[in-house]
One Martini backbone bead per residue (centre of mass of N, CA, C, O) as a GRO file, in nm:
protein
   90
    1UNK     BB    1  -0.952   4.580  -1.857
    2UNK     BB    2  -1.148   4.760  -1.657
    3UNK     BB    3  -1.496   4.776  -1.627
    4UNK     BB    4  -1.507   5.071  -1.622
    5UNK     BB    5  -1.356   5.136  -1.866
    6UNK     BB    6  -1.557   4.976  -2.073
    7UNK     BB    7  -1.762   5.118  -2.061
    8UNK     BB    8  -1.705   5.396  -2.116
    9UNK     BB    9  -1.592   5.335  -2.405
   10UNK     BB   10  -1.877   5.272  -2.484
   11UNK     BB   11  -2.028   5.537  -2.421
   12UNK     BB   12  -1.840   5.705  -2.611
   13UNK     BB   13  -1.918   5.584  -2.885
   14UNK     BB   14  -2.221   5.622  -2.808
   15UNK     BB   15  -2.251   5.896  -2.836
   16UNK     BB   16  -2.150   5.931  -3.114
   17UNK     BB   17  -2.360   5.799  -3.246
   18UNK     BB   18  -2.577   5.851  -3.031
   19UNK     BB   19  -2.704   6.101  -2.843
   20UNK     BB   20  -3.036   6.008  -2.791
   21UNK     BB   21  -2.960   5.731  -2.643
   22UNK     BB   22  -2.832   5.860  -2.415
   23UNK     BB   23  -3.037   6.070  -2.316
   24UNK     BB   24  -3.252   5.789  -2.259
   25UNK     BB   25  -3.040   5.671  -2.069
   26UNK     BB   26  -3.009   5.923  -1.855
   27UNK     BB   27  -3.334   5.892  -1.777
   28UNK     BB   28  -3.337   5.622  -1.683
   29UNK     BB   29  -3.126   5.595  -1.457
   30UNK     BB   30  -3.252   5.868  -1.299
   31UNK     BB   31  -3.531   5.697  -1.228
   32UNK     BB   32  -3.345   5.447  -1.091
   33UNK     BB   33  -3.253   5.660  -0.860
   34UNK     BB   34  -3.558   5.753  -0.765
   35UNK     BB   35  -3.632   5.499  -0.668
   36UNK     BB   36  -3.470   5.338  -0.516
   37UNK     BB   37  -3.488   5.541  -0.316
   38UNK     BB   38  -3.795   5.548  -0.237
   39UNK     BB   39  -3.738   5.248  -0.144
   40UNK     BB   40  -3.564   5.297   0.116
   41UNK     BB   41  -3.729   5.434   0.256
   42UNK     BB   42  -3.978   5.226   0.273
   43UNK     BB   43  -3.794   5.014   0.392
   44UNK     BB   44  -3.725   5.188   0.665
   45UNK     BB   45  -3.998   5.241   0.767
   46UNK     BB   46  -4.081   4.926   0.808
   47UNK     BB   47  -3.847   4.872   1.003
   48UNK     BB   48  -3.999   5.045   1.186
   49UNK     BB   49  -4.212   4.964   1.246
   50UNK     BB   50  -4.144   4.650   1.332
   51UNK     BB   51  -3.977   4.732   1.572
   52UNK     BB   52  -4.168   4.822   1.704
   53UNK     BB   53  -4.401   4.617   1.726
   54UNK     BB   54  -4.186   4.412   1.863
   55UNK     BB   55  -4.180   4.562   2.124
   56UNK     BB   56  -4.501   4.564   2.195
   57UNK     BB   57  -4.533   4.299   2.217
   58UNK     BB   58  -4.346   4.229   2.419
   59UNK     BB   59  -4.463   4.428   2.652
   60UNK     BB   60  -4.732   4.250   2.657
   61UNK     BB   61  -4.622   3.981   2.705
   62UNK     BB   62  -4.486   4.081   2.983
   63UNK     BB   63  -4.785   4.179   3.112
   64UNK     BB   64  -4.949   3.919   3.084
   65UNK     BB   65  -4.758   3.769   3.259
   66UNK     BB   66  -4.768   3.916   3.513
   67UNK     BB   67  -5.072   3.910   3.535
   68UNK     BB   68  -5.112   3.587   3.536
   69UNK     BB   69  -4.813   3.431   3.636
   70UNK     BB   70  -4.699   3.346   3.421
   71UNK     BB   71  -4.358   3.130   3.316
   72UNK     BB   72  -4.334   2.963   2.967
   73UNK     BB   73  -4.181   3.181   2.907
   74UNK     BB   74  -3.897   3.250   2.800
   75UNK     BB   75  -3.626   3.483   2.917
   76UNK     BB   76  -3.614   3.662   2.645
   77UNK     BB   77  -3.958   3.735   2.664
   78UNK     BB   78  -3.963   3.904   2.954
   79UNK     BB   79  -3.810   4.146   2.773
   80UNK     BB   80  -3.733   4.375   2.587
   81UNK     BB   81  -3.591   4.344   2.296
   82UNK     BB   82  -3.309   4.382   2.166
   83UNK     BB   83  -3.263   4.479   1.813
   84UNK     BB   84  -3.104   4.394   1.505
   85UNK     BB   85  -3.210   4.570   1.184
   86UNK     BB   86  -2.901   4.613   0.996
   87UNK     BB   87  -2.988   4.669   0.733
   88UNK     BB   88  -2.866   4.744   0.409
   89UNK     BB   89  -2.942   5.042   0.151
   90UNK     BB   90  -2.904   5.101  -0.173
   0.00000   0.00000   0.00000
């Protein structure tokens, strides 16, 4: 059977014998899945602002080196870098 099928079935017994816990294992998921989103909303903003900075860092450096003159930075550090930082938050 399958992993799936036997939750249900453990689920349907587990209803039947007690509906209370039932109803507060349905409050406690509810509770970890509006968690998880809020985890993720906060992960991405998070992604996003590091983009950010990363970007202007980069920027930075090379107005600094073109400032200066010098040229001792690698040459992928010379130009702002696109990065792709495309974690998935399930």
């Amino acid at each position: 059977m399958p992993p799936e099928m036997r939750f249900q079935e453990t689920r349907k017994v587990i209803e039947v014998a007690n509906p209370k816990q039932t109803q507060a294992s349905d409050q406690i998921q509810h509770q970890l899945n509006d968690i998880r989103a809020h985890t993720n909303v906060c992960f991405r903003e998070l992604k996003e602002a590091i983009d950010d900075l990363v970007f202007y860092i980069d920027l930075t450096l090379q107005k600094t080196q073109l400032f200066t003159g010098e040229s001792s930075l690698p040459k992928t550090l010379q130009y702002p870098a696109i990065r792709d930082f495309s974690a998935k938050f399930n």
